[in-house]
C-alpha positions as a Markdown table, in Angstrom:
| # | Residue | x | y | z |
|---|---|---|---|---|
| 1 | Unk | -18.3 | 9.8 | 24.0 |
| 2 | Unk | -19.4 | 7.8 | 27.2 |
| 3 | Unk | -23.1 | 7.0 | 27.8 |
| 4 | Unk | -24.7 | 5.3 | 30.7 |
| 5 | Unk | -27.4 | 2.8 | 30.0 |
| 6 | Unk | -29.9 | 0.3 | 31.8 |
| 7 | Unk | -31.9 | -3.3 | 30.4 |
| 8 | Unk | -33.5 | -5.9 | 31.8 |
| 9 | Unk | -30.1 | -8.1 | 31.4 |
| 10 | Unk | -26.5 | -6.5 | 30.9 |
| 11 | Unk | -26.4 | -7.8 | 27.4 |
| 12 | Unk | -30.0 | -5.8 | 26.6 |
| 13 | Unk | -28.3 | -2.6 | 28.1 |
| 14 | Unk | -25.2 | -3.5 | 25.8 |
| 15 | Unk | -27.4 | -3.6 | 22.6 |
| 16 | Unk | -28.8 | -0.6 | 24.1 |
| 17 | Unk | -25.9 | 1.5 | 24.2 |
| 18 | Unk | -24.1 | 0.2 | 21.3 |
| 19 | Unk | -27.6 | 1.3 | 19.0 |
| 20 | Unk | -27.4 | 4.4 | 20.7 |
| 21 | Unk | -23.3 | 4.5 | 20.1 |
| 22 | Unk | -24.3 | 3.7 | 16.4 |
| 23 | Unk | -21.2 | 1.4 | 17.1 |
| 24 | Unk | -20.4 | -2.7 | 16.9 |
| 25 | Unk | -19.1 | -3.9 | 20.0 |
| 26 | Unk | -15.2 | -4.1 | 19.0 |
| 27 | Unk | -15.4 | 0.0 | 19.2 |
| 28 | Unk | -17.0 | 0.0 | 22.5 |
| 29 | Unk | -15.5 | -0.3 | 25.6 |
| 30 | Unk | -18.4 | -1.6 | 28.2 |
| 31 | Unk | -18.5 | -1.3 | 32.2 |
| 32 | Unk | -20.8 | -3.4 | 33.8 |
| 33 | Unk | -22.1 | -1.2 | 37.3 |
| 34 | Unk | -24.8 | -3.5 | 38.5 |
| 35 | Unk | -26.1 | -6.8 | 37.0 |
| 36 | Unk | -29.8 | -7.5 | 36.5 |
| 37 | Unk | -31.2 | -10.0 | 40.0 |
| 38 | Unk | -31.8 | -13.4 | 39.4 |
| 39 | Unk | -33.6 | -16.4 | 40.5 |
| 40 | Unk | -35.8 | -15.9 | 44.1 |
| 41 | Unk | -35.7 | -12.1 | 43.9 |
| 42 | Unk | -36.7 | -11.7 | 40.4 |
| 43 | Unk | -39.4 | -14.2 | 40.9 |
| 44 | Unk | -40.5 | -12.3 | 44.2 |
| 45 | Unk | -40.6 | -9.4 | 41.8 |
| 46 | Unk | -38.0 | -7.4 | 43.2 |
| 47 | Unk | -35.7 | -7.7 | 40.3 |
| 48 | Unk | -33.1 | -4.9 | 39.8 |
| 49 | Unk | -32.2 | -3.6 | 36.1 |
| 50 | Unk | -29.0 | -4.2 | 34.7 |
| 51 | Unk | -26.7 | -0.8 | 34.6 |
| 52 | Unk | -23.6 | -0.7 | 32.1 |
| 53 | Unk | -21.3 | 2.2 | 31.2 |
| 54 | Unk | -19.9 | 2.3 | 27.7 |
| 55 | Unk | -17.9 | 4.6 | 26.1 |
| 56 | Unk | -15.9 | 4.9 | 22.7 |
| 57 | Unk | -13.0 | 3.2 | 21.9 |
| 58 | Unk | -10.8 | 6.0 | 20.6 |
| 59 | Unk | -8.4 | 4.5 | 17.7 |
| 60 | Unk | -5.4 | 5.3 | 16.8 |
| 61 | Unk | -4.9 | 7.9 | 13.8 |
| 62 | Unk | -3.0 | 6.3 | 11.2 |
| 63 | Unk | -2.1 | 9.1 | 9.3 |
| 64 | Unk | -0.7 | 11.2 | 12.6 |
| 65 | Unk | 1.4 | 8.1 | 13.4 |
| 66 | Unk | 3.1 | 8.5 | 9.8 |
| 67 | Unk | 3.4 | 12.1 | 10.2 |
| 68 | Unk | 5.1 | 11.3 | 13.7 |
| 69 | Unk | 6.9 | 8.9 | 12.2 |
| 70 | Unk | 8.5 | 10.8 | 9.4 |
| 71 | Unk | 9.2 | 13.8 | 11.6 |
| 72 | Unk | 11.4 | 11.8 | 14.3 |
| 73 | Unk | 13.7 | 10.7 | 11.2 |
| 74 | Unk | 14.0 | 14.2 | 10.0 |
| 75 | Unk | 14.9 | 15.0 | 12.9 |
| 76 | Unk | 17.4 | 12.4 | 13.7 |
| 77 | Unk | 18.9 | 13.7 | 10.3 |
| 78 | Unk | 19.3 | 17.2 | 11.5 |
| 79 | Unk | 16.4 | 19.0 | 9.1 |
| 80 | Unk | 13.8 | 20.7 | 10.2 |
| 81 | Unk | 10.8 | 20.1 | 7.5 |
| 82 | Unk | 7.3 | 20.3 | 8.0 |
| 83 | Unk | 5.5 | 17.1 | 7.4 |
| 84 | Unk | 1.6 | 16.8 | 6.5 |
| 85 | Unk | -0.5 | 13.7 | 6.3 |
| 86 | Unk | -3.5 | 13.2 | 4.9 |
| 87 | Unk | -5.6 | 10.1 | 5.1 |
| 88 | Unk | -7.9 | 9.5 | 1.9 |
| 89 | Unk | -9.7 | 6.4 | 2.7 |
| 90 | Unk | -6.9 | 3.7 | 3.0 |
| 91 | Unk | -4.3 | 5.5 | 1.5 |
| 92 | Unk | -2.2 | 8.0 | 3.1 |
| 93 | Unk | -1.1 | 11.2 | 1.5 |
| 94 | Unk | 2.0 | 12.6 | 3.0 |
| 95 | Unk | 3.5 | 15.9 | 1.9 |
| 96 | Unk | 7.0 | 17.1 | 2.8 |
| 97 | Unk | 7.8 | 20.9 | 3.1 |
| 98 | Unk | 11.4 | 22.2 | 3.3 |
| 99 | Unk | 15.1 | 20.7 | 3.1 |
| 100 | Unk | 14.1 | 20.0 | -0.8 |
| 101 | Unk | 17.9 | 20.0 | -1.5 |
| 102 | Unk | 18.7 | 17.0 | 0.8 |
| 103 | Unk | 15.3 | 15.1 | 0.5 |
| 104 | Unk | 14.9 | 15.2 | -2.9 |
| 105 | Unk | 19.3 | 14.5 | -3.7 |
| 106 | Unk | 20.4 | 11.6 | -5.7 |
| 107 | Unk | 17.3 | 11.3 | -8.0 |
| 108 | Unk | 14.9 | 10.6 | -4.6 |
| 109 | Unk | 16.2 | 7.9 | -3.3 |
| 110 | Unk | 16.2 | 9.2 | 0.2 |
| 111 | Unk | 12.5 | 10.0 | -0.6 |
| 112 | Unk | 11.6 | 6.7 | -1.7 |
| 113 | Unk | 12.9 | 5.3 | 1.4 |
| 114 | Unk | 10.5 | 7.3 | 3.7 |
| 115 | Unk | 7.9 | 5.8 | 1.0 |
| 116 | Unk | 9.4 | 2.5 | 1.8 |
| 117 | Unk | 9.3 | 2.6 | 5.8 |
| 118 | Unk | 6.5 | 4.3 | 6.1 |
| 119 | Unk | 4.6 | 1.4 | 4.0 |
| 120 | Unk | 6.4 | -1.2 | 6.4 |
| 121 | Unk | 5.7 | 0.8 | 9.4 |
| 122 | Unk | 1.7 | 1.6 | 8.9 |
| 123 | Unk | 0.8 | -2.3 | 8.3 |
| 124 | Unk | 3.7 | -4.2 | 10.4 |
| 125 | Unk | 1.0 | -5.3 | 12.6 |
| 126 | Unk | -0.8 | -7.3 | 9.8 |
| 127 | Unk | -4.1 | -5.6 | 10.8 |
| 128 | Unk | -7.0 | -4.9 | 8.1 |
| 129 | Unk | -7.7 | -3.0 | 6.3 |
| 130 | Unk | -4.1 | -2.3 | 5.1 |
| 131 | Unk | -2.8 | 1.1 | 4.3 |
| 132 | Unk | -0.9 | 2.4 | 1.4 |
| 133 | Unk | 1.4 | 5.6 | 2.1 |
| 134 | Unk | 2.5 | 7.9 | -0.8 |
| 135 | Unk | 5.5 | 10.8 | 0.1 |
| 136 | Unk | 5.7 | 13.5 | -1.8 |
| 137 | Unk | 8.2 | 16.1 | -1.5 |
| 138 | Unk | 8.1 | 19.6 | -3.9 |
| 139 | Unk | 5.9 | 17.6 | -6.6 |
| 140 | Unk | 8.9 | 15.7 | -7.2 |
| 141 | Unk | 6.6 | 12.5 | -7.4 |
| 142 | Unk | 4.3 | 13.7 | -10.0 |
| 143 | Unk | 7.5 | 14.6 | -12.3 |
| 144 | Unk | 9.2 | 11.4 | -12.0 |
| 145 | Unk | 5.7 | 9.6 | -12.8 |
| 146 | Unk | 4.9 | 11.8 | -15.8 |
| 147 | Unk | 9.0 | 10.9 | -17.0 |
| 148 | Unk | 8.6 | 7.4 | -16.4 |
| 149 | Unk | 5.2 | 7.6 | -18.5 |
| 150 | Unk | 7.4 | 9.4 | -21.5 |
| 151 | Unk | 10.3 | 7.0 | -21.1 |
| 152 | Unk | 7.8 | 4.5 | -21.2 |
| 153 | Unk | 6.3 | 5.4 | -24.8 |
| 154 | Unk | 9.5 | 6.3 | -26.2 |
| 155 | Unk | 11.1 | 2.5 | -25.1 |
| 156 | Unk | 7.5 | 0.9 | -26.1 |
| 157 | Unk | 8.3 | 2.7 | -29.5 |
| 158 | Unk | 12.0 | 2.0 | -29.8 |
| 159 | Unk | 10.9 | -2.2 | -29.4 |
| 160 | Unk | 8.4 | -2.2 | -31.9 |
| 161 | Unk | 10.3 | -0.5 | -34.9 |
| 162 | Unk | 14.3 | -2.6 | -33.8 |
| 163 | Unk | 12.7 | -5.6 | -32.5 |
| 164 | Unk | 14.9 | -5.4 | -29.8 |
| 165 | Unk | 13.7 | -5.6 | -26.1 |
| 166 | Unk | 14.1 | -3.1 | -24.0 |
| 167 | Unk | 15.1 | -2.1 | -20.1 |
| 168 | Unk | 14.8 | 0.0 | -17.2 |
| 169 | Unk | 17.1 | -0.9 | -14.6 |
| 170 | Unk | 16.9 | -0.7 | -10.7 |
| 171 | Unk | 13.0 | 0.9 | -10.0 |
| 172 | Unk | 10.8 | 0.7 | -7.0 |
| 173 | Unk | 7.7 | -1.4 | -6.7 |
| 174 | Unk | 5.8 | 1.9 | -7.5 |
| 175 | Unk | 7.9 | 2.9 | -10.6 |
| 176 | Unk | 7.9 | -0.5 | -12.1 |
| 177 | Unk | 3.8 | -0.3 | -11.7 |
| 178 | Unk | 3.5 | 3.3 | -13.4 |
| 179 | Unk | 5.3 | 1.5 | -16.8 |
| 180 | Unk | 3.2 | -1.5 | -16.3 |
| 181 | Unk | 0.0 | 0.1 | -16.5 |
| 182 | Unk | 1.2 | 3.2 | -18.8 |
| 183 | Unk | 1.8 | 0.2 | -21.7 |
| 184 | Unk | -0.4 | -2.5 | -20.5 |
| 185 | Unk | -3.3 | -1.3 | -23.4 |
| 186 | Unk | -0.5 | -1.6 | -25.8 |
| 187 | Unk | -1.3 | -5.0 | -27.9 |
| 188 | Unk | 1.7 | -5.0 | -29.4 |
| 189 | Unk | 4.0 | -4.1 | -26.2 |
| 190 | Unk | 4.5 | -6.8 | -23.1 |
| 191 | Unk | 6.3 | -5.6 | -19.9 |
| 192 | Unk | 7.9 | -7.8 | -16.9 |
| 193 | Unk | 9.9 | -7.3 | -14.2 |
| 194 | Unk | 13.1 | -8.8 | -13.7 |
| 195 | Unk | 15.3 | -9.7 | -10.5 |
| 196 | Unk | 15.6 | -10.4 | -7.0 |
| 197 | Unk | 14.9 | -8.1 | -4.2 |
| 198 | Unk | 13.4 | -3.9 | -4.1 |
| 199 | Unk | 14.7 | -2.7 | -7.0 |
| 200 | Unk | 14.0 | -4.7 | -10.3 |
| 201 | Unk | 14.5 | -4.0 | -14.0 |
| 202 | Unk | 10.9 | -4.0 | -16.2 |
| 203 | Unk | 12.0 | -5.2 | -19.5 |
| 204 | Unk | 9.8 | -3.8 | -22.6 |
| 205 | Unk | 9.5 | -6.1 | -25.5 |
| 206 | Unk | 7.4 | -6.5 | -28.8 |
| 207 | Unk | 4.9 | -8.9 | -28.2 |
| 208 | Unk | 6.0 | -11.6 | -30.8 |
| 209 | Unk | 9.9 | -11.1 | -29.8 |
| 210 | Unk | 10.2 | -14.3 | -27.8 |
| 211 | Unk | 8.3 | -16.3 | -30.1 |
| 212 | Unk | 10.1 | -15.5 | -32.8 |
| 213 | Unk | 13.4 | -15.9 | -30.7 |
| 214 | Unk | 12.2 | -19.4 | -30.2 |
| 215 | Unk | 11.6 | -20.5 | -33.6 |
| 216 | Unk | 14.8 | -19.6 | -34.6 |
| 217 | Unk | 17.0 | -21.1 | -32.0 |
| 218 | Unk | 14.7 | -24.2 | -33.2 |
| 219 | Unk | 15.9 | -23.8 | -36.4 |
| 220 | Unk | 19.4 | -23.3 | -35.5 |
| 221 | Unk | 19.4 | -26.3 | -33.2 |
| 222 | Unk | 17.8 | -29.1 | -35.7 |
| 223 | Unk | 20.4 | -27.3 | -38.3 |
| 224 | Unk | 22.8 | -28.4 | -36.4 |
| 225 | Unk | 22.4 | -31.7 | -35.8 |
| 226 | Unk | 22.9 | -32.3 | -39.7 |
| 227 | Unk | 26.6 | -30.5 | -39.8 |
| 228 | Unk | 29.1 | -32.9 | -40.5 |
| 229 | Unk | 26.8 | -35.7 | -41.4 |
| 230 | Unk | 26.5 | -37.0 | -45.2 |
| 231 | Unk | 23.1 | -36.4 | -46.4 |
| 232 | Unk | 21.9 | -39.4 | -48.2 |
């Protein structure tokens, strides 16, 4: 949208336009076409009005980028999916349609990559407000969170009746988070992620475990001390 608008000064026709725009200046792109007159010819009242033209910055759409984004590596890998993004606010919804067998092979990695690049991609600028892309491909996401929920229980469970902790070896950032907040109401249960790098372990442990682990290596230490010595 480009308007045309006049003031007294350039910055009145600015305020003008950008009321008009319903817009804050950063989203407006402003051409000044004649200044207001000053000084001897505004006093002899010949002033002339200040014309600007401002138009709409047109910004980037972020989730056309990710589905352009995702397309070109489908492409470099030879398949020929169809790929829909959605943007909900600041998170981006992105659906992938076709070549299930190769996307979805070795228990999604390949999927959670596109996840993972995408995320990098969308807020490598360090811009705000930051963007957070999910990928799904044939629902596969929603099964994998509602196993990871299951697993979840049924390792929560396992901990509190052995007394043993528990693990889940080599998850995402976004896996690790669906068995953090699947047993964080749990007062019995405490989960925490383990290692360096993008995949972790989450560990799942009774609440008391390390406690109790403590108080007995206590005991065994001081217990020790005394072995070998005559007790007077």
């Amino acid at each position: 949208m480009e308007i045309i608008e006049e003031g007294k000064t350039v910055q009145e026709a600015i305020e003008k336009a950008l009321q008009k725009l319903n817009a804050s200046r950063d989203d407006v792109k402003i051409e000044v076409l004649d200044k207001e007159n000053k000084g001897l010819l505004k006093f002899m009242g010949m002033g002339k009005a200040a014309r600007i033209k401002a138009s709409l910055i047109k910004k980037p759409n972020k989730s056309e980028e990710i589905k352009k984004f995702i397309e070109d590596i489908l492409r470099m890998m030879g398949l020929n999916s169809r790929v829909e993004a959605q943007l909900d606010k600041n998170q981006i919804n992105v659906n992938i349609k076709g070549d299930e067998d190769v996307i979805l092979q070795d228990r999604g990695k390949i999927l959670e990559a596109f996840q993972h690049l995408s995320n990098r991609k969308i807020n490598m600028k360090n811009e705000e407000p930051k963007f957070k892309v999910g990928v799904e491909c044939a629902g596969f996401r929603k099964k994998q969170e509602e196993s990871l929920r299951r697993l979840a229980y049924k390792l929560a469970d396992k901990a509190k009746k052995s007394g043993q902790s528990q693990k889940v070896n080599s998850l995402s950032p976004q896996n690790r988070r669906i068995i953090h907040i699947t047993l964080e109401h749990d007062k019995d249960i405490k989960t925490y992620s383990k290692g360096d790098g993008f995949l972790k372990t989450v560990i799942i442990e009774k609440t008391n475990n390390r406690s109790s682990r403590n108080n007995r290596n206590s005991r065994n230490n001081r217990s020790s001390r005394y072995k070998g010595k005559k007790q007077y």
